[in-house]
C-alpha positions in Angstrom: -28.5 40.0 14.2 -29.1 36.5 13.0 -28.8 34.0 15.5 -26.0 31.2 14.9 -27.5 27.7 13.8 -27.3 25.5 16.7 -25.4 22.3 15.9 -23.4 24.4 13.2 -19.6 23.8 14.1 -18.0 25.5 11.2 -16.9 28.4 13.3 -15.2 25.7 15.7 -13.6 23.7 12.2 -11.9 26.5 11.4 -10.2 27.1 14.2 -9.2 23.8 15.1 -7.6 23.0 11.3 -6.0 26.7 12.0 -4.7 25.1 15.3 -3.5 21.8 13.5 -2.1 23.4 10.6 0.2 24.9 13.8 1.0 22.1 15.7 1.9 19.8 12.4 4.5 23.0 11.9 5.6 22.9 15.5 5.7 19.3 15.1 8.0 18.8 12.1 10.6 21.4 13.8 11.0 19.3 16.7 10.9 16.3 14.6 14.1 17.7 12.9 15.9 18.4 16.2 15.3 15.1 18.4 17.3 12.5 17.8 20.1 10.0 19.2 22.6 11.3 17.4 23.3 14.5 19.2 23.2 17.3 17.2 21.6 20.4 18.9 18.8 22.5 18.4 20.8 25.3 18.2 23.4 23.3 15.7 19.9 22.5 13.4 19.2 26.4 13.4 23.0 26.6 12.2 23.0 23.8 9.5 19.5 25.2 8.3 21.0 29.1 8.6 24.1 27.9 6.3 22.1 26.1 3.7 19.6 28.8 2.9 22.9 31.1 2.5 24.5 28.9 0.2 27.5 28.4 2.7 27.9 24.6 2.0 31.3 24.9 2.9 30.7 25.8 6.6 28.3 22.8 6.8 29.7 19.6 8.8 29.6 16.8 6.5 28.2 14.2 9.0 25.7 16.6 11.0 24.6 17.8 7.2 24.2 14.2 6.7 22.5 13.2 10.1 20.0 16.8 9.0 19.6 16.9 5.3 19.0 13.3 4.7 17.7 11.2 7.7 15.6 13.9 9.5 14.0 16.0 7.1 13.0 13.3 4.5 11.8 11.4 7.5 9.7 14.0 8.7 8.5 14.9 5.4 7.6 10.9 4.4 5.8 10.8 8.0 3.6 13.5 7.5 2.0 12.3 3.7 1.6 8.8 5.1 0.3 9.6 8.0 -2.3 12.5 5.9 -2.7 9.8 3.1 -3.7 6.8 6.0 -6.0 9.6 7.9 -7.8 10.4 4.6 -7.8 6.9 3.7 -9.9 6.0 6.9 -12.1 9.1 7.0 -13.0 7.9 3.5 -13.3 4.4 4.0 -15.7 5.6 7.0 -18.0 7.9 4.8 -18.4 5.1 2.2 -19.2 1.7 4.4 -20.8 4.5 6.8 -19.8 3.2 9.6 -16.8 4.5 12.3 -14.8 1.3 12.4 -14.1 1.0 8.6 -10.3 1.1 8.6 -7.8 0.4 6.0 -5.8 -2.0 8.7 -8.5 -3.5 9.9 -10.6 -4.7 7.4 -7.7 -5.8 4.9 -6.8 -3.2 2.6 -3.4 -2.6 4.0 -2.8 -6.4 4.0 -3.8 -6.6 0.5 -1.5 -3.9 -0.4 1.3 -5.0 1.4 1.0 -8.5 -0.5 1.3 -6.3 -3.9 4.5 -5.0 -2.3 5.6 -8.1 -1.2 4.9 -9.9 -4.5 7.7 -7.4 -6.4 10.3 -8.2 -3.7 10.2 -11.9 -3.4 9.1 -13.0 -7.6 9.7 -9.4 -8.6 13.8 -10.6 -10.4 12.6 -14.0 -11.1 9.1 -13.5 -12.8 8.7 -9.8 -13.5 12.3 -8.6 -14.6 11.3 -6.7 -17.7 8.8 -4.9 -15.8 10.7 -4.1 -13.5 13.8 -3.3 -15.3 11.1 -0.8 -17.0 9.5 0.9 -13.8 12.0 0.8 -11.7 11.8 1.4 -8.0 8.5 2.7 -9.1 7.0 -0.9 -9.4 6.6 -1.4 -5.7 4.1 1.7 -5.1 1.9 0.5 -7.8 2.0 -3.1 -6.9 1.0 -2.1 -3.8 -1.5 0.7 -5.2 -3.1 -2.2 -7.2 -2.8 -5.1 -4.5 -5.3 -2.4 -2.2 -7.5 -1.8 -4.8 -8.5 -5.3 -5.7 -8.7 -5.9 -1.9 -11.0 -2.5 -1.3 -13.4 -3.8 -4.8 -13.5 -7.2 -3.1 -14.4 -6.1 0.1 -16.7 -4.0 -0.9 -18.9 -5.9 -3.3 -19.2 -8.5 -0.5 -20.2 -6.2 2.1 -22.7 -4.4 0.0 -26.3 -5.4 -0.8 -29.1 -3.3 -2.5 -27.0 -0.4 -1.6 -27.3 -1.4 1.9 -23.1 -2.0 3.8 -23.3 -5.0 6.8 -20.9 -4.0 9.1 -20.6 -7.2 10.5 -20.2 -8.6 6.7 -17.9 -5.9 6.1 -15.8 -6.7 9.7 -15.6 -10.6 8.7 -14.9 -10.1 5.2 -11.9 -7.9 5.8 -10.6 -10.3 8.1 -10.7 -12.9 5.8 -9.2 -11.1 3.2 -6.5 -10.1 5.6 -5.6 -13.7 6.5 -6.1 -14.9 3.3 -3.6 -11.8 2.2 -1.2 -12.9 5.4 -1.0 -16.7 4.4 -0.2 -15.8 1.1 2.8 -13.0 2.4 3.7 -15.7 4.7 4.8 -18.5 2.2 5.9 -15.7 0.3 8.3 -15.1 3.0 9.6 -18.7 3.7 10.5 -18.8 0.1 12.2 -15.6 0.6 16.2 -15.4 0.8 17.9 -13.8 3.6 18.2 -10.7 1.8 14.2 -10.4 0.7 13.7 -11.6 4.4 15.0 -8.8 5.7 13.4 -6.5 3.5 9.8 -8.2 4.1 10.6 -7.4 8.1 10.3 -4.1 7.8 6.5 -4.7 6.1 5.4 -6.5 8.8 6.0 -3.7 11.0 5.9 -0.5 9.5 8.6 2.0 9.7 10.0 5.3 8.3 13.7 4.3 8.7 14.2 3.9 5.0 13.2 7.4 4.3 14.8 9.2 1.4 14.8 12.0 -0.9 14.2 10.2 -4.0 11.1 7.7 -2.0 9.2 11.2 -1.4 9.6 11.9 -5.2 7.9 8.9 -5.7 5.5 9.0 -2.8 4.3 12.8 -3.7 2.4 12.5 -6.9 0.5 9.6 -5.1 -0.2 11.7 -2.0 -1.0 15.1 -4.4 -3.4 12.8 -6.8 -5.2 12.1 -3.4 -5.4 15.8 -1.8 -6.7 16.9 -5.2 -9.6 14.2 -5.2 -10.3 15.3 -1.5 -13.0 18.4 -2.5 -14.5 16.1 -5.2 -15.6 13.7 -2.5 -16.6 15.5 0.2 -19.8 17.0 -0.5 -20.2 13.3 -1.9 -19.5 11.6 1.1 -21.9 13.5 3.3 -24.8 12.1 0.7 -23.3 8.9 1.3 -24.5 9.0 5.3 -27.9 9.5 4.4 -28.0 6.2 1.9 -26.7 5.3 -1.7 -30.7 6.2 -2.6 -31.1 9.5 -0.9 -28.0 10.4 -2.3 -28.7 9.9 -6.0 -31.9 11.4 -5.3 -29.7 14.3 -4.6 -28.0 14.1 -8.0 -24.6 12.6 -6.7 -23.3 9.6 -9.3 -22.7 7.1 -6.7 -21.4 4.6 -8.7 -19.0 7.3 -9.9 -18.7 8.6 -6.5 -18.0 5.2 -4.8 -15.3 4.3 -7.9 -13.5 7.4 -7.4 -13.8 6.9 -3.8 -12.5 3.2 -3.8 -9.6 4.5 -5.9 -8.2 7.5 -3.7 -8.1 4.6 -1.0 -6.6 1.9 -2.6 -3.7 5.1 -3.9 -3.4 6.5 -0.2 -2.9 3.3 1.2 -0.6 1.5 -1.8 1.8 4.4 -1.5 1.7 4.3 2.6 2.4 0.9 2.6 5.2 0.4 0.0 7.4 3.3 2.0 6.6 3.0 5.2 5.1 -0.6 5.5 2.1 -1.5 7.6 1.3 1.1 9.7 -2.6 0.1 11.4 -5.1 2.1 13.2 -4.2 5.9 11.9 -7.3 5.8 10.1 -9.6 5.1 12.8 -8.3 7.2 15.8 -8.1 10.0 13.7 -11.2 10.7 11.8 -12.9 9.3 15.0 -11.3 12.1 17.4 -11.8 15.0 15.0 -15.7 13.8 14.7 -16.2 14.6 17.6 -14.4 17.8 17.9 -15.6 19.5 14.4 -18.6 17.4 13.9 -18.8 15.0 10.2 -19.1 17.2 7.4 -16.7 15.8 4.9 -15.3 19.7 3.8 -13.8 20.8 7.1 -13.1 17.0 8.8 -10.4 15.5 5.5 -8.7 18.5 5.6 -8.5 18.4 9.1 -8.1 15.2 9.3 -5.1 15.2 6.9 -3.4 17.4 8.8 -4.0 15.3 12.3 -2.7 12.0 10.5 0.8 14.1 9.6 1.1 15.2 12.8 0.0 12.0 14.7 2.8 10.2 12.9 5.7 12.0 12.9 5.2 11.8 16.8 4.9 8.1 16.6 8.3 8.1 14.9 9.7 10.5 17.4 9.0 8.4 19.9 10.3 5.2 18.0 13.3 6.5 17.5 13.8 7.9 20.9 12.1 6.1 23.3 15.2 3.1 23.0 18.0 4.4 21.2 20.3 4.0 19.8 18.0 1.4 18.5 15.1 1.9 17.2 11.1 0.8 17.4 8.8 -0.1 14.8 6.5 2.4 14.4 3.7 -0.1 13.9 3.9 -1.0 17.7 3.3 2.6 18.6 0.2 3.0 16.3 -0.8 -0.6 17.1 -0.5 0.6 21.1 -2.5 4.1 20.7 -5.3 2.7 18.4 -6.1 -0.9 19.6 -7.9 0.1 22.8 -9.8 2.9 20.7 -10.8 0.6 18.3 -12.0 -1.2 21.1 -13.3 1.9 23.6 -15.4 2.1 19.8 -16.8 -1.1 19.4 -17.9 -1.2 22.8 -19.7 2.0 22.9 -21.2 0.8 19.8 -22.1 -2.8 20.7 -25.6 -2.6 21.3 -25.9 -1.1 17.2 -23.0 -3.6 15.9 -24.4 -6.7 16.5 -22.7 -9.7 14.7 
């Protein structure tokens, strides 16, 4: 008998995204049943019971209500944001090859959320035809474009002879970011006291406004990305070794980076026009599962997809329980969990991420 590669943890990845794909189920089944309004486990097992029958009648109107469309679209929108954000980092990672590239943190998400913020505020005054046109649809891909011109930006200043600075890379995105904010910020003094409080919930993040017809929107966004996931992967492991080595390989970086740059600027436009800023998802995730499953790209996005769902949905659990009746923005929960990572990160890593 052959004796197992040492290093080779694909044994272990299998049985951890086996374990994930578990807990995301066990997950969403609380997330359904945990709430301040009341209703019961055992009364969700009834509603649920009564739908699949077709006994509509039997159903309570306001507990079908409270089931049917608050918690399950919730939990639904909670898990492809919080897969689409993972992915988004985990890819963001693989291409600036570095652990701290994060959508939040190096601008993307502000950049985004500026696109979004641009359709609310001049969206009736500037852009009526086009938005007559594309409906609610218009904020996703104002947001979808507002991340990629941020993600092109960022990386053509970060990146030299094939060579990413990390401490460029760290500046630039947090210039872009402010330059992003200051721009959202007049945006939001010009902003009517209707617009105002729709530009609060972006600031924040939150899955409060969850509906049925938003996760039609948000699903082709969050599918387009899951099916570009294999096409990267094995790409993204060339990546590590160097933008050289890897076209020595045969890989088309330039394809390979576009394509890349484009799945993040999608995962995080969609995120962030449903569920607002949400920060630090994609580095606690990716991070974690690194060093569980190791960093080849084929087992850790899938598994890291399926950490990211799960991850939020118990942020929102908690933000919608931890002070009801009222509820927390789930950007302060994220923000809470992931800022001393970030920083448990950059100190560890000091001594290589010098700026």
């Amino acid at each position: 008998m052959t004796a197992p590669i040492a290093g080779d943890r694909r044994g272990r990845a299998r049985v951890v995204t086996a374990a994930l794909v578990l807990l995301l189920l066990a997950v969403c089944v609380i997330s359904v049943c945990v709430g301040p309004s009341g209703l019961s486990t055992a009364e969700v097992a009834g509603l649920l019971s009564d739908a699949l029958a077709g006994r509509f009648d039997a159903i309570n109107t306001v507990n079908h209500v409270i089931l049917f469309d608050i918690r399950i679209p919730r939990t639904l929108l909670g898990a492809m944001v919080g897969a689409a954000l993972a992915l988004a980092g985990a890819m963001m990672q693989g291409l600036f090859r570095n652990p701290l590239a994060d959508p939040g943190l190096v601008g993307v998400s502000a950049g985004a959320a500026l696109g979004a913020v641009l359709v609310i505020v001049l969206g009736g005054a500037f852009l009526a035809p086009v938005m007559d046109f594309l409906g609610i649809g218009a904020l996703p891909i104002a947001a979808f474009f507002g991340g990629l011109g941020t993600t092109l930006l960022l990386y053509s200043i970060a990146t030299r002879r094939g060579q990413t600075s990390v401490g460029t890379m760290l500046l630039a995105g947090i210039a872009l970011g402010a330059i992003a904010g200051a721009i959202t910020a007049y945006l939001v003094f010009r902003s009517n006291d209707f617009q105002l409080r729709e530009l609060t919930f972006w600031s924040m993040g939150g899955l409060g406004g969850a509906t049925w017809h938003k996760i039609l929107l948000t699903l082709p966004f969050v599918i387009g990305v899951f099916i570009a996931m294999p096409f990267t992967a094995r790409g993204l492991d060339a990546l590590v070794l160097g933008e050289a080595e890897a076209r020595h390989l045969g890989f088309n970086t330039q394809f390979l980076k576009s394509l890349i740059i484009l799945v993040v600027a999608l995962a995080v436009g969609v995120s962030v026009a449903f569920a607002g800023i949400i920060g630090f998802v994609g580095i606690v995730v990716p991070h974690v599962l690194r060093l569980v499953i190791g960093p080849e790209h084929r087992t850790l996005l899938p598994a890291t997809a399926l950490l990211g769902a799960t991850l939020l949905i118990v942020a929102d659990m908690v933000c919608r329980t931890i002070v009801a009746p009222a509820e927390l923005p789930i950007g302060i929960v994220t923000a809470t969990i992931g800022a001393p990572f970030f920083l448990s990160i950059l100190l560890r890593k000091r001594g290589v991420i010098d700026l």
